[in-house]
C-alpha positions in Angstrom: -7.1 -0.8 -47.2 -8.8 2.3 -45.4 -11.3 -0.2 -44.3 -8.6 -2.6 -42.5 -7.4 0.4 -40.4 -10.6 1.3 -39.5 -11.0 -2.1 -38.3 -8.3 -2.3 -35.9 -7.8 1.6 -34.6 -10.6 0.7 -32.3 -8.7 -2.5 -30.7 -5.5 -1.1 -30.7 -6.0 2.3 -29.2 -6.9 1.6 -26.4 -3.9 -0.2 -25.3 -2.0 2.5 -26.8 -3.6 5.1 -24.5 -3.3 2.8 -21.3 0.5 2.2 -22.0 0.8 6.1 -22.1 -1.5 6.4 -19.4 0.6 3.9 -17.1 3.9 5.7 -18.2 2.4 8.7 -17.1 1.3 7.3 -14.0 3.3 8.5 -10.3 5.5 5.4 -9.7 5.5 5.5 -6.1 9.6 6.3 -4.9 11.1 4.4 -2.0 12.2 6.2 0.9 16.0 7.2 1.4 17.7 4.4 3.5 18.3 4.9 7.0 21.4 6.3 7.7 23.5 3.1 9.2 25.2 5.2 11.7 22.8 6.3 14.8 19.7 3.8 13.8 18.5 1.2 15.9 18.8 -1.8 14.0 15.9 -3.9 15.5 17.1 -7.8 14.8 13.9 -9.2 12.5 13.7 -13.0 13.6 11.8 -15.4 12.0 10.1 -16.0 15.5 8.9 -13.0 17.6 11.1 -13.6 21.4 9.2 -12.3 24.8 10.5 -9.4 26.1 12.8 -7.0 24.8 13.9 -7.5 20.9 17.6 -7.4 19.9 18.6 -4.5 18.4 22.2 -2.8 17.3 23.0 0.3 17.4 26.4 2.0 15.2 28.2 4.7 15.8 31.8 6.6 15.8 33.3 2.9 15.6 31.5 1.5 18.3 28.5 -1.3 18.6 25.8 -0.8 20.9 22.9 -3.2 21.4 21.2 -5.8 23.1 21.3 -9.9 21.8 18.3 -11.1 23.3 19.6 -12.1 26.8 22.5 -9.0 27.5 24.0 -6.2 26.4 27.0 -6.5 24.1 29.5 -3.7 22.7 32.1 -4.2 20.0 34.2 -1.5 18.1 33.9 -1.7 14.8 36.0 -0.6 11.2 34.1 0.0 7.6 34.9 1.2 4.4 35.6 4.6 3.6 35.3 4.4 0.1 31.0 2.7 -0.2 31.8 -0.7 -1.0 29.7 -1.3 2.6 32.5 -3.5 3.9 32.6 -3.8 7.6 34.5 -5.5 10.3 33.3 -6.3 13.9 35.5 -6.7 16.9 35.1 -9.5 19.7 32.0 -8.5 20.9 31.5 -8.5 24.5 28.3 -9.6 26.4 27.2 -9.3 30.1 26.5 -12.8 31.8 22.9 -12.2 32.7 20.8 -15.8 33.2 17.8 -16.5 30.6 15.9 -18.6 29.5 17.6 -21.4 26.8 15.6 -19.4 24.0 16.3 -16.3 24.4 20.5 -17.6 25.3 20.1 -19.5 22.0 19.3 -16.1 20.1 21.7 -14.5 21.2 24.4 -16.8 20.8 22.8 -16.7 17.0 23.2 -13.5 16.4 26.3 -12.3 18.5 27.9 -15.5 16.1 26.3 -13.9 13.0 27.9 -10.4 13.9 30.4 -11.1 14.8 31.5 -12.8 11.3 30.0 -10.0 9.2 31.7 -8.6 6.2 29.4 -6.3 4.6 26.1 -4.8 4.7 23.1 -3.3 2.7 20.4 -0.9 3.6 17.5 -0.1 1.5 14.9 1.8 2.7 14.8 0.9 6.3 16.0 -2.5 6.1 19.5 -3.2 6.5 21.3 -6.6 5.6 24.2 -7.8 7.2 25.9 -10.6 5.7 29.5 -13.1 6.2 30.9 -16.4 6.8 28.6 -17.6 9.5 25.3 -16.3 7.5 23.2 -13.6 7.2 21.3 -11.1 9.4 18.4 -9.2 8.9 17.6 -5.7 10.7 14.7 -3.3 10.2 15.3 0.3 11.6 13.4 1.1 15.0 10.6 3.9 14.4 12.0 7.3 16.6 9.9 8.1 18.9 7.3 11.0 18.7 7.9 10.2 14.6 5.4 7.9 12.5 
């Protein structure tokens, strides 16, 4: 019987020692989320638009941003309690001409908004979801900040 252990220390210690070695290992964390008040929420569509992206912006119960084509503004009410619930007002645009693509983005996403329910952030992507879809939004590096 000594001899069978013998045998198979040499096999099975090593996958002993990596198993403690990978517990041991630094599991890389992931970074607070962005805070969804004050962030520019940069619009991540599926195709990259010329000229300036959309972006969102929230704040003391009032949306901020651009759609693509003009500004738009909207007041807004969430949750108080974490379950990330949010309502957007009628969101109002300016009337600025552009081209069909970039008026067919914004129509998208001002739709999008303004049918939103809830939201997620994690790490510095923030998920905006409802009844006409889902929008995708990845925080805006400050400036002067990596």
């Amino acid at each position: 019987m000594p001899r069978f252990r013998s045998a198979v220390a040499p096999f099975i210690l090593p996958w002993i020692l990596a198993a403690l070695l990978a517990g041991c290992a630094a599991t890389r964390k992931e970074p607070p989320p962005k805070p969804f008040a004050g962030t520019r929420w940069e619009v991540a569509l599926e195709l990259p638009m010329a000229g300036e992206r959309p972006w969102v912006r929230f704040g003391d119960g009032r949306m901020e941003g651009f759609g693509g084509c003009n500004r738009i503004a909207a007041r807004y009410v969430q949750d108080s309690v974490g379950a990330s619930a949010i309502g957007i007002g009628r969101i109002q645009t300016g009337q600025h001409a552009c081209d069909r693509s970039a008026r067919d983005a914004e129509e998208h996403i001002v739709g999008t908004l303004q049918a939103v329910s809830s939201y997620s952030i994690t790490a510095n992507t923030m998920t905006m979801t409802g009844s006409a879809g889902t929008l995708r939004f990845v925080a805006a590096p400050v400036e002067g900040k990596p």
